[in-house]
C-alpha positions in Angstrom: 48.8 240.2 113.6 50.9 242.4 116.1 51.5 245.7 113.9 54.6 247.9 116.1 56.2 251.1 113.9 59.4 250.3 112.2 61.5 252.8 114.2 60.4 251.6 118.0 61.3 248.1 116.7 64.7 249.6 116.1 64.8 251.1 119.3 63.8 248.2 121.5 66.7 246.2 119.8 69.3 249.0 120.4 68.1 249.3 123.8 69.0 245.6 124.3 72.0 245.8 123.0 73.4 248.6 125.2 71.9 247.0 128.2 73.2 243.7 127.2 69.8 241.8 127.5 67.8 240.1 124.6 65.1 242.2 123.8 62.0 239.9 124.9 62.9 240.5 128.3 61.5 244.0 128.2 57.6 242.3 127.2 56.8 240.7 130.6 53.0 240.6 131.2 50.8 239.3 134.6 49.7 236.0 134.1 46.7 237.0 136.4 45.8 239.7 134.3 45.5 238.4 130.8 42.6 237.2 129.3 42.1 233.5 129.5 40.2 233.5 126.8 43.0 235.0 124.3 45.3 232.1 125.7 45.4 230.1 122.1 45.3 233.4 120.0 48.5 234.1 122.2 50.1 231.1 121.6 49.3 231.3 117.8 51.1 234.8 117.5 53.4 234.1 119.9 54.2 237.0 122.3 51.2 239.8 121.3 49.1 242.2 123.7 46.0 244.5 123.3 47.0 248.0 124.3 44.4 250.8 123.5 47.0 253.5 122.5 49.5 256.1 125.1 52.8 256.4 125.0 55.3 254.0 126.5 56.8 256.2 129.6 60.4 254.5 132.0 60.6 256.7 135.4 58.5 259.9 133.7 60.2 260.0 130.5 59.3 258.7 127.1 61.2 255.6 125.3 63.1 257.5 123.3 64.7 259.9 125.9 65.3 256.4 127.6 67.1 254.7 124.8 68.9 258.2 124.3 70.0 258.2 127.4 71.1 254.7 127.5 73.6 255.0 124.4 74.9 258.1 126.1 76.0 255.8 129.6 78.8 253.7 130.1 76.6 249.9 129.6 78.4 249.0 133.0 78.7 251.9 135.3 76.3 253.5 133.8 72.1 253.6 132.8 69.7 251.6 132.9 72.4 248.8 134.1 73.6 251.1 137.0 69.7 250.9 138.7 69.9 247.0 137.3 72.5 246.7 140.1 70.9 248.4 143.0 69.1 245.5 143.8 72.0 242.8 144.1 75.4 244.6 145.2 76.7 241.6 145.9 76.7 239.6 143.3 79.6 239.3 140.9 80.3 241.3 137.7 78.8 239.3 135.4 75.9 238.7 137.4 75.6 242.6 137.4 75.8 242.3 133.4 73.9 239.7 132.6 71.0 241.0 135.6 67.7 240.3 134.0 65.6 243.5 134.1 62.1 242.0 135.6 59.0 244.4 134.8 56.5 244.1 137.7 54.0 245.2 135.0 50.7 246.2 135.5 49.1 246.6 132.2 45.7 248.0 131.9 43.3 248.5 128.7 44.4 252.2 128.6 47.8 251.4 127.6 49.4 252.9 131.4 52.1 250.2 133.0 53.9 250.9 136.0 57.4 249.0 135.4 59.8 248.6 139.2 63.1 247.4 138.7 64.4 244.5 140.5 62.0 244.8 143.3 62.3 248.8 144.2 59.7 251.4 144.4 60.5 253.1 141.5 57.9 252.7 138.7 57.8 253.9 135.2 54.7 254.5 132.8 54.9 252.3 129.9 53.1 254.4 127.0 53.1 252.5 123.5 52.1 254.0 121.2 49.0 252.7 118.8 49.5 248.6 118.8 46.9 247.6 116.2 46.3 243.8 116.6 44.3 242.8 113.3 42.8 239.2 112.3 43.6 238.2 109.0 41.3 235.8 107.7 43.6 234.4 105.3 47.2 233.5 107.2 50.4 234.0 105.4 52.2 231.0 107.7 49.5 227.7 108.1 52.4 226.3 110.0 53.9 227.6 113.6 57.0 228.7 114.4 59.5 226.3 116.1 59.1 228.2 119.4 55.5 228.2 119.2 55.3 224.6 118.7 57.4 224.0 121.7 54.8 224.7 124.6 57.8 225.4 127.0 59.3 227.8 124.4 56.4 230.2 124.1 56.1 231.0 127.7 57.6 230.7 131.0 55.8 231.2 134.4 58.1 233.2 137.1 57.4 232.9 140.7 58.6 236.6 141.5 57.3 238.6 145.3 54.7 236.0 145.4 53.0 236.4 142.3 52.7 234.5 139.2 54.1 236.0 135.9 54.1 234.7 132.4 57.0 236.0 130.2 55.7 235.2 126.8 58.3 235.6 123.7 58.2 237.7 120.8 56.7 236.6 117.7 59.2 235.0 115.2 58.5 237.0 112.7 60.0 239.6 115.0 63.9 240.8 114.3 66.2 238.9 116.5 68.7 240.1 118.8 72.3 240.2 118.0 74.8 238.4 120.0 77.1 239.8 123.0 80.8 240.3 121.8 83.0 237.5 122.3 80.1 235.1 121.4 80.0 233.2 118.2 77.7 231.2 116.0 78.3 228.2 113.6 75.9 228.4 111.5 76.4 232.0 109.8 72.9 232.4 108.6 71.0 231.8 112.5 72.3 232.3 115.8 71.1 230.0 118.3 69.2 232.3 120.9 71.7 232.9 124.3 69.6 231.3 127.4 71.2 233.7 130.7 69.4 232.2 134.3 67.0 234.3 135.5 67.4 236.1 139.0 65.9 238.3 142.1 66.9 240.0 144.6 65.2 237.5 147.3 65.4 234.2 145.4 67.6 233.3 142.4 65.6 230.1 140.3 67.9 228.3 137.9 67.0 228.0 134.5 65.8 224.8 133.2 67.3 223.3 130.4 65.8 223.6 127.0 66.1 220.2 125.7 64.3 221.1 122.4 67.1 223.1 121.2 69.6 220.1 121.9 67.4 218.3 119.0 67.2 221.5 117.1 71.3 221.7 116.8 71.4 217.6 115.5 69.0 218.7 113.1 71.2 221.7 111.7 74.4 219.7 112.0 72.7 216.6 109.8 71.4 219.2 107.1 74.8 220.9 107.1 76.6 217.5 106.5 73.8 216.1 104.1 74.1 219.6 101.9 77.7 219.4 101.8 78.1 215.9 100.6 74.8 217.1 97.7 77.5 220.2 96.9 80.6 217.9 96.3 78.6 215.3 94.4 77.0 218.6 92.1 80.5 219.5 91.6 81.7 216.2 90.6 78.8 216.1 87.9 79.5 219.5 86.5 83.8 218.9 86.2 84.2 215.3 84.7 87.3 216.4 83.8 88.6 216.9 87.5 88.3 213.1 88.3 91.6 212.0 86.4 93.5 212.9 89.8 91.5 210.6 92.0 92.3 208.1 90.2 94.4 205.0 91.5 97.5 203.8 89.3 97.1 200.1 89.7 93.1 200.6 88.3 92.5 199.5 84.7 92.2 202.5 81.9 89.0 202.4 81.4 88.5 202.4 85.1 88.0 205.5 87.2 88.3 205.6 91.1 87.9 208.4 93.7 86.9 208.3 96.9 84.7 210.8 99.3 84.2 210.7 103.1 82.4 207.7 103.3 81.3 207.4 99.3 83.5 205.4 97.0 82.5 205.6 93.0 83.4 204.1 90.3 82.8 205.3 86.5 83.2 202.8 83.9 83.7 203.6 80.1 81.4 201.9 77.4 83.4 202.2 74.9 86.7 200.8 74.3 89.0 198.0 75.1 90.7 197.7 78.3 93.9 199.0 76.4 91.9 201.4 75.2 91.7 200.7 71.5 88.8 200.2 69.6 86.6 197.8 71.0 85.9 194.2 69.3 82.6 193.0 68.6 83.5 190.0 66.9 84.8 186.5 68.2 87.8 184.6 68.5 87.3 180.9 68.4 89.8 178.1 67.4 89.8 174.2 68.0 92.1 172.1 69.8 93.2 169.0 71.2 94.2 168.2 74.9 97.8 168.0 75.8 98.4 170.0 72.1 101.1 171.9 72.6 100.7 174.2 69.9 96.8 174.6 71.4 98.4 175.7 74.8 101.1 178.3 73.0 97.4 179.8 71.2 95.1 179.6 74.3 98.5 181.4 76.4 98.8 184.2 73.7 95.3 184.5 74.2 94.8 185.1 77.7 98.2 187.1 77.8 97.0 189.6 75.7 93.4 189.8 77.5 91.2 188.9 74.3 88.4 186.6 75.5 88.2 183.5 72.8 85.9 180.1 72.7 87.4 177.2 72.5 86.2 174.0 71.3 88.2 170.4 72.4 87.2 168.1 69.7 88.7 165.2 72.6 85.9 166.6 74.6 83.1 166.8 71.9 83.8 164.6 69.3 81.0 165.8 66.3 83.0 168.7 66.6 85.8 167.3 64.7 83.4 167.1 61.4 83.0 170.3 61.6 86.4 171.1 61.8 87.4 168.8 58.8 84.1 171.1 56.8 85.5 174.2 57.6 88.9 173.8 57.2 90.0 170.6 55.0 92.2 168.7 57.7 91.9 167.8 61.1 94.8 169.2 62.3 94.9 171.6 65.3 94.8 174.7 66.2 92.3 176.5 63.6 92.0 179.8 64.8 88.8 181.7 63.5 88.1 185.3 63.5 84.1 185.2 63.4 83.5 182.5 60.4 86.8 183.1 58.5 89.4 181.1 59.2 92.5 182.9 60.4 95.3 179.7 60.5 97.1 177.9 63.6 100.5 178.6 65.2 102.7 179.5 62.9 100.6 181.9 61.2 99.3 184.0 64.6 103.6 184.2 65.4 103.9 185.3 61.8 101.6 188.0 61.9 102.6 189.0 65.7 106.2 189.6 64.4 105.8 191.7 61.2 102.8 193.9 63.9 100.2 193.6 61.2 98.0 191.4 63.4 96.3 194.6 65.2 95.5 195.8 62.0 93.9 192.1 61.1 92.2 191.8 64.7 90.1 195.5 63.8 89.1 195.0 60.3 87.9 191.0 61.3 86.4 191.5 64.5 85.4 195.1 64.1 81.3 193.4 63.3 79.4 191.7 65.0 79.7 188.0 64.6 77.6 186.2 61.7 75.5 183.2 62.8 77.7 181.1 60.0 80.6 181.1 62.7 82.0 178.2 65.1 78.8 177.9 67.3 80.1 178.0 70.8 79.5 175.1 73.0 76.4 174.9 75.0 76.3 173.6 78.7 73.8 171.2 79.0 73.7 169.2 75.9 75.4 166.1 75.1 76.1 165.4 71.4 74.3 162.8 69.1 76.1 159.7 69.9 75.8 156.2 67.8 73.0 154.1 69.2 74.3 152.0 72.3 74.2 148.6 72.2 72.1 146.8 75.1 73.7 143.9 77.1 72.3 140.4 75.8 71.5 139.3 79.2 69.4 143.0 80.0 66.1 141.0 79.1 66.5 138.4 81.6 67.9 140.5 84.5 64.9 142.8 84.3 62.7 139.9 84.5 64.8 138.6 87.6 64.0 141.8 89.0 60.7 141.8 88.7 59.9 137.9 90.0 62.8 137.2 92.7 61.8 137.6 96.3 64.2 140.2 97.3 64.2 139.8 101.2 66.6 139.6 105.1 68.3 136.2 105.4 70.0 134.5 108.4 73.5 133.0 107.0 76.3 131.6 109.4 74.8 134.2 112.4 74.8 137.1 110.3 71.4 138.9 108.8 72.4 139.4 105.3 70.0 142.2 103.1 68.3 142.5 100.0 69.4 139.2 98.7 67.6 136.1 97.2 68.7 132.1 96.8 70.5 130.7 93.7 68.0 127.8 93.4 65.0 130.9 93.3 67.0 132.3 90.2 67.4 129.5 88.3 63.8 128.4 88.9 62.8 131.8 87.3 65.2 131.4 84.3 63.8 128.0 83.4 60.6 129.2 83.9 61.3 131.9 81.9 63.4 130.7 79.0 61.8 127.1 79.3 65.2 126.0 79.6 66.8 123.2 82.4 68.6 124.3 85.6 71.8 123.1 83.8 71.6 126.1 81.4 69.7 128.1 83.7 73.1 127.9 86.3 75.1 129.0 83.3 73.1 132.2 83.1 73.9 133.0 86.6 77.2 132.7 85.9 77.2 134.9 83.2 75.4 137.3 85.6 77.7 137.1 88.0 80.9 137.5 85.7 79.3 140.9 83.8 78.5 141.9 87.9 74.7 142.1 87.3 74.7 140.0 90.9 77.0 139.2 93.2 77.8 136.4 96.2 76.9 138.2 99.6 80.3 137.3 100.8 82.6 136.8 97.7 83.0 133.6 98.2 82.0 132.0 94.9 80.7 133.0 91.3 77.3 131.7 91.3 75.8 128.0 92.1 72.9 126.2 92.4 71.6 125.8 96.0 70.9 127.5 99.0 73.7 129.8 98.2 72.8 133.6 98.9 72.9 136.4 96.1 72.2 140.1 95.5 72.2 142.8 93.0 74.7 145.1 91.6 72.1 148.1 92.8 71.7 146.5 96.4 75.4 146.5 97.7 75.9 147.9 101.2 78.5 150.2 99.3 76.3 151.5 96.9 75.7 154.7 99.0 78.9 155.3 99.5 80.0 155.4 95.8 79.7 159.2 93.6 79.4 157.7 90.5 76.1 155.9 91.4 72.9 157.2 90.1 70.4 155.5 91.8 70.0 152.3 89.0 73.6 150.7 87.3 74.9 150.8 83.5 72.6 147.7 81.7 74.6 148.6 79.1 77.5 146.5 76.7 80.3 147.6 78.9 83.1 149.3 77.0 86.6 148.7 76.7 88.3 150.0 79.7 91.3 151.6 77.8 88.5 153.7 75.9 87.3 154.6 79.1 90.2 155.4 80.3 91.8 157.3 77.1 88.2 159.3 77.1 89.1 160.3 81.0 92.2 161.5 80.7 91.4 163.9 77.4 88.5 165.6 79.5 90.3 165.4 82.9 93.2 167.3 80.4 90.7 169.8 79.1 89.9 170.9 82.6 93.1 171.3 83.8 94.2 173.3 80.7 91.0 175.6 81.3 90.8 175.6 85.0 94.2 175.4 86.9 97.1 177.7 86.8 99.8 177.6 84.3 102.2 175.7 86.8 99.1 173.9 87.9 99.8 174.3 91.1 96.3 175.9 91.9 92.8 175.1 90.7 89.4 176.6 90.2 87.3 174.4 91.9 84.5 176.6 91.6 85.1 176.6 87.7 85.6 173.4 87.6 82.1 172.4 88.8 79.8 174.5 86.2 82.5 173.4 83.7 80.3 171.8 80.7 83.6 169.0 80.8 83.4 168.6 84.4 79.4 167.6 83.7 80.4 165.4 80.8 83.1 163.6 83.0 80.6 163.0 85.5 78.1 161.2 82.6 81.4 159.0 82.0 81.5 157.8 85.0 78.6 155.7 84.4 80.8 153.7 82.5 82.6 152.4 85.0 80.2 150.4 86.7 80.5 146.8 85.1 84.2 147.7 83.0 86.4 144.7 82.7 89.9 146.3 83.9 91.5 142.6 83.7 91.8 143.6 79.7 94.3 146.2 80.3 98.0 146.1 80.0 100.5 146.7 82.7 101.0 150.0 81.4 97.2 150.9 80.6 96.0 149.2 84.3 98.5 151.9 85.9 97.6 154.8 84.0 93.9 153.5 84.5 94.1 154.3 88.5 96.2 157.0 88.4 94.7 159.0 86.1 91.1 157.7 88.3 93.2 158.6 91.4 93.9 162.3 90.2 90.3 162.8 89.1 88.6 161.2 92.0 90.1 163.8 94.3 88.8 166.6 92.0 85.9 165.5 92.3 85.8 164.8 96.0 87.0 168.2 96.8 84.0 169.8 94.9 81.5 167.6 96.5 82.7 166.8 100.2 85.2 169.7 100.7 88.4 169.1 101.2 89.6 167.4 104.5 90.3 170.2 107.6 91.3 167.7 110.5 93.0 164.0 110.8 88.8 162.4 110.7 87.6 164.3 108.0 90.6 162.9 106.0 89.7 159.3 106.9 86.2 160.1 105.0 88.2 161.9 102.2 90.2 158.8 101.5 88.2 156.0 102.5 84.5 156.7 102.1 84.4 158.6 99.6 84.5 155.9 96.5 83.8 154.9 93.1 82.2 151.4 91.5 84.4 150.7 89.6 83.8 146.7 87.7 81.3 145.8 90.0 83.5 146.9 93.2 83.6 149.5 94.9 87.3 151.7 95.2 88.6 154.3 97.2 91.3 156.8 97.3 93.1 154.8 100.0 92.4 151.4 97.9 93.8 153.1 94.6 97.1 154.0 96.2 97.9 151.3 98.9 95.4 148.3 97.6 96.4 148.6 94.0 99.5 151.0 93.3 101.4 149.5 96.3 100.8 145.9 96.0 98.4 145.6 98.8 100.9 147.0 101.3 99.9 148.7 105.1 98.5 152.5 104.5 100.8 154.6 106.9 99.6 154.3 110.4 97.4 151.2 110.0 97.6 147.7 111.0 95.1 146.3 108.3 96.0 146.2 104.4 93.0 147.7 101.8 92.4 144.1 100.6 91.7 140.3 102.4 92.4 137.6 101.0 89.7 136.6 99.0 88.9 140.3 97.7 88.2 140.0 94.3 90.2 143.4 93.9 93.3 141.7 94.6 94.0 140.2 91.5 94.6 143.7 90.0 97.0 145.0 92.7 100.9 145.2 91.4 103.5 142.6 91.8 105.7 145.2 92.6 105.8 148.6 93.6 106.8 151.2 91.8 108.4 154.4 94.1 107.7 156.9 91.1 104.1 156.8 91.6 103.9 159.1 94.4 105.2 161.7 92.6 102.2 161.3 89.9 99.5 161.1 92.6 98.0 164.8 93.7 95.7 164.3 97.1 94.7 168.1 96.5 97.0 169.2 99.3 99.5 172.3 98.4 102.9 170.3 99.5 101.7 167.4 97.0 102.9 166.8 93.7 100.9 168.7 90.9 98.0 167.2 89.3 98.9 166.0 86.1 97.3 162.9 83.7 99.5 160.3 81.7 99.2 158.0 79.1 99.9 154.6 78.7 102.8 155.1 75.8 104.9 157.4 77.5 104.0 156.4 81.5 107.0 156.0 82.4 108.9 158.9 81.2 106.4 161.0 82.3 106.5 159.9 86.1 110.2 160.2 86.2 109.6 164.1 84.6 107.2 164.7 87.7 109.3 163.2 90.3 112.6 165.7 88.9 110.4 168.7 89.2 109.1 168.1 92.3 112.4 167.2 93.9 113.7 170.4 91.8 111.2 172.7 93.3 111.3 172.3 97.3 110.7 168.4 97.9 114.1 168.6 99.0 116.9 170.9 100.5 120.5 170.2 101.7 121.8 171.8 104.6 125.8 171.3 104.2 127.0 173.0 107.4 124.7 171.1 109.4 125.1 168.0 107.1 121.4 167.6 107.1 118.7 166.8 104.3 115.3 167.8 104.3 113.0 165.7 102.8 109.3 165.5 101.6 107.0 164.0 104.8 106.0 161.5 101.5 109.0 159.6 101.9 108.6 159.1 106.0 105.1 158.0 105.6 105.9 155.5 102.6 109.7 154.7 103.8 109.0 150.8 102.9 108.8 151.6 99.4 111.5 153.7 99.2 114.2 151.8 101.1 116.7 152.2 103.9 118.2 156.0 104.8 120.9 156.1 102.3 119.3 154.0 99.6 116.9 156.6 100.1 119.0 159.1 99.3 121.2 157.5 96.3 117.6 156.4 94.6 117.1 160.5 94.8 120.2 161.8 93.3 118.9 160.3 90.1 116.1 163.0 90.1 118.1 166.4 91.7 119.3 169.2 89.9 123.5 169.7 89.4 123.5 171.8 92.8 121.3 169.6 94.8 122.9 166.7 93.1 126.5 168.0 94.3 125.5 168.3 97.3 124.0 165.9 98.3 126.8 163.7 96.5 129.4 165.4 99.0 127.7 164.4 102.3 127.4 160.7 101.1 131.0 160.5 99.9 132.7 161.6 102.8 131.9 159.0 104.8 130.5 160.9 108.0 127.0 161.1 109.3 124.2 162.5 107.4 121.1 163.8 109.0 117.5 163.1 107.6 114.7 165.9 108.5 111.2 165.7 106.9 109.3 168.9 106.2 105.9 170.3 107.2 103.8 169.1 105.5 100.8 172.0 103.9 97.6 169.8 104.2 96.1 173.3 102.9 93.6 172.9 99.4 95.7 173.8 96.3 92.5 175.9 95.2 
């Protein structure tokens, strides 16, 4: 270690003030004369020499008369920067200040240096006084310095008269100079070190750049900004009660927001309500019925006022209703429960709203935890304990048909027809089977063929003895094409189709009442899909397969497909996506399909096949059905214009989705077409005696009649402005305009 008295340190840095040059330019040492040998001990201690005593003498006189001298001179005119100057007169002022003073040193072991100033004659004695250099075996620092890490930092060779020079840098632990006036520092606890080029009077060199210290200054700029960002978040810690004003307004109470330079946090509180009142730890459950409307007044009170509730349909599981009848003595709905006592329905929640005692009641019942004696909530997954269901009589013999009848490619009038097998090779199995004749056994395939366990390749007949070509339910070239298909058909006793249909509609209800808007005008298809009704729907499906829809009423057949209608295209949306472009909406409507009776039905078959009497889809030259379809015989005699106004393709300008019942059909599809003519299926521009109209109309003008039939049939469903209006352009007598809208082919999601 380099040992230097205190008070010569001090002079050395005042002398580089005054002289305005950093001090390790007064420590320049011959390359050529330093011990090679020393070279890492050098590098370790960073600028050191060996120096056996004397005193350290500038042009005869001692340091200190030097350093006196200097603080008693102008630092321009005068000094040691006056004889700086002698060797460059013509270079500029602040070359002359900034002049680096090079030692041509000779250092010997007796401590003598003769020192010439920018290349003249005169030569000074450099005397220091005792420089101890002393090994410690045990270092303070294991770890070097930044500039003695840097090779380029520790020393620099000059070229200077010929000779090589190394100018090695103090040691860190040294003081470091101060900085000129006029220069300033960033950081206020180091100064980066002031690199001036380094000259002579024959040849000036340029200084190199240290590129070191460009990484150094990223370093201190990345700690600076990673220690402030520690301070604010310390800050924040210590004073919780400083965040209230970074809060936003439109966050919940219990919600805290504020935002840093490129932090955002948010604080939520455990405890307490989101209106902040005490928290509830109970639960709210009540039953209901779909299309209650006392149930919908509950569940609306319910969400209005935040509280989250369980609610159990007893339409959508029917053991429920037992339990209801247990608990509370009546079937009747709603049954609100708070945990497992039973709070009462409508007219008791209003009751208790308007005196204001039902805070009080919602703390002191729901202020515990729930008791396992309450409502059990219901559970995705599981279907309830139904009565045992009956098996078709002829199941036995179509599993044996299965099993024995050559299943096999046929040729028939040109045409290779699939998977199919000869009549004669069924009824030859039958009698085998049931050791019965072929006039009985033809019976059975007739039987077959009327429950649609097989069916005629072509449609053509029922079933008959002969060289006549059948197939399986299961084997239809339709088969993929149908959603409600899982992989082997319903063998069991078809149900009645208006259960069917009554059980659709309750569930389709219950998700609409728990998964569309209030105006249901938007759905949650999302929702919808891990809805535990939405799965139970799907399992009813299966009994569509073999349903006899010929049983139904007028009535029941049309709420039958448009109820089917309605739910097919929830259902299509969640598993195809809703159309984007004119082809995917050929697949939307025509391939994606249900079995529905043994045939297969799609949304484009529903509407024109069916609802429209068989009539020409819009832009199409074929109609849904031939004329030996079997589907035929359900289509209407006569179409009925109301019924697109109850039919909801999933589009944002159609009607809303809605489900009917057979007793009130009709009133209920003249309700929906009034509110959707009422809301914006149709405007009346007087001073341009023009009526807008839904595009519905244009593309299904042959149901709705000529232009101003059109518009008489409407004025039955329009408000008393539209109504007026309208009623003043067609009694006039002049020329009335008829625009259609844009149609939004957007999903109503």
């Amino acid at each position: 270690m380099l040992l230097v008295p205190l008070y010569k340190l001090q002079l050395l840095a005042s002398l580089s003030i005054n002289t305005k040059a950093p001090l390790f330019r007064y420590f320049h040492f011959p390359k050529r004369e330093m011990d090679l040998s020393k070279e890492e001990e050098h590098a370790n201690l960073g600028s050191t020499a060996a120096v056996n005593g004397g005193s350290t003498k500038i042009n005869g006189k001692h340091l200190d008369e030097v350093v006196l001298d200097a603080k008693n001179q102008s630092p321009v005119n005068g000094g040691i920067d006056e004889e700086l100057s002698n060797g460059n007169s013509e270079s500029s002022d602040d070359d002359e200040r900034y002049a680096p003073v090079n030692f041509s040193n000779s250092v010997d072991v007796d401590g003598n240096s003769n020192v010439s100033y920018n290349g003249s004659d005169t030569s000074a004695d450099l005397e220091f006084g005792k420089i101890a250099i002393e090994e410690r075996e045990d270092r303070v620092d294991d770890e070097p310095s930044e500039m003695d890490v840097a090779g380029e930092n520790t020393a620099r060779d000059l070229n200077i008269d010929g000779d090589v020079e190394r100018m090695i840098r103090p040691h860190s632990m040294l003081p470091k100079p101060e900085a000129p006036p006029g220069v300033t520092c960033s950081p206020p606890e180091e100064c980066p070190p002031i690199h001036r080029s380094l000259s002579s009077p024959e040849k000036t060199t340029a200084a190199a750049v240290d590129m070191p210290s460009i990484g150094k200054f990223i370093r201190e700029k990345s700690n600076s900004f990673s220690a402030a960002i520690a301070r604010r978040l310390s800050s924040l810690k210590e004073n919780d009660d400083d965040l209230k004003p970074f809060a936003e307004p439109d966050l919940k109470p219990n919600v805290t927001e504020f935002n840093l330079s490129g932090l955002k946090v948010i604080v939520k509180l455990k405890n307490g309500s989101e209106n902040g009142e005490v928290e509830l730890k109970g639960r709210i459950s009540f039953f209901s019925r779909s299309n209650c409307r006392d149930c919908s007044a509950v569940r609306s009170f319910f969400r209005g006022r935040g509280l989250k509730f369980v609610e159990i349909n007893i339409d959508v599981y029917p053991t429920r209703e037992k339990e209801l009848v247990e608990r509370t003595g009546s079937s009747s709905v709603p049954q609100i429960f708070f945990n497992e006592k039973l709070f009462g329905g409508l007219v008791v929640l209003n009751s208790m709203r308007n005196s204001g005692l039902l805070e009080q009641k919602l703390k002191e019942m729901l202020g515990r935890k729930c008791p396992d004696d309450a409502p059990v909530p219901p559970v995705y997954g599981f279907d309830d304990p139904e009565e045992e269901e009956r098996t078709d009589e002829m199941v036995r013999i179509v599993r044996v048909l299965r099993q024995r009848l050559p299943i096999q490619d046929r040729l028939m009038k040109i045409k290779i027809v699939k998977n199919c097998f000869a009549g004669a090779e069924l009824v030859e199995v039958v009698v085998q089977h049931l050791d019965c004749g072929r006039k009985k056994a033809v019976e059975i395939g007739k039987q077959l063929a009327e429950k649609h366990f097989i069916h005629h390749v072509f449609g053509n007949n029922e079933f008959e003895d002969g060289n006549h070509f059948y197939r399986f339910l299961e084997h239809e070239p339709f088969i993929p094409r149908c959603f409600n298909f899982r992989g082997s058909p319903n063998d069991g006793e078809p149900k009645p189709a208006s259960i069917v249909s009554h059980r659709l509609a309750k569930i389709m209800s219950a998700v609409l009442e728990s998964y569309a808007s209030e105006d249901r005008h938007h759905l949650d298809y999302v929702g919808i899909s891990n809805s535990e009704e939405f799965r139970r729907y799907i399992n009813l499906l299966q009994d569509l397969h073999r349903v006899d829809i010929t049983a139904l009423s007028a009535d029941e057949k049309l709420v039958f497909f448009l109820n089917l209608y309605n739910a097919m295209v929830i259902h299509a949306v969640i598993r195809v996506g809703h159309p984007g472009g004119v082809i995917d909406r050929r697949y939307f409507f025509s391939d994606f399909q249900y079995l529905v009776g043994g045939h297969p039905y799609s949304l484009t078959t529903i509407q024109n096949g069916i609802l429209r009497s068989n009539r020409r889809p819009p832009y199409s030259l074929s109609k849904s059905f031939g004329a030996e379809d079997k589907r035929l015989e359900l289509a209407f005699s006569k179409v009925n214009p109301l019924i697109h106004f109850g039919l909801c393709n999933g589009t944002k300008s159609s009607p809303i989705v809605r489900f009917f019942t057979p007793k009130g059909v009709e009133s209920e599809l003249r309700y929906a077409t009034r509110e959707f003519f009422q809301r914006d299926g149709m405007e009346v521009d007087l001073a341009k005696r023009t009526v807008y109209l839904t595009r519905i109309m244009k593309w299904f003008n042959m149901d709705f009649g000529q232009d101003k039939e059109m518009l008489k049939w409407i004025l039955n469903y329009l408000d008393a402005t539209k109504a007026g209006l309208l009623t003043h352009l067609l009694g006039d007598g002049g020329p009335i305009n008829i625009a259609y809208q844009n149609y939004d082919w957007s999903v109503n999601s």
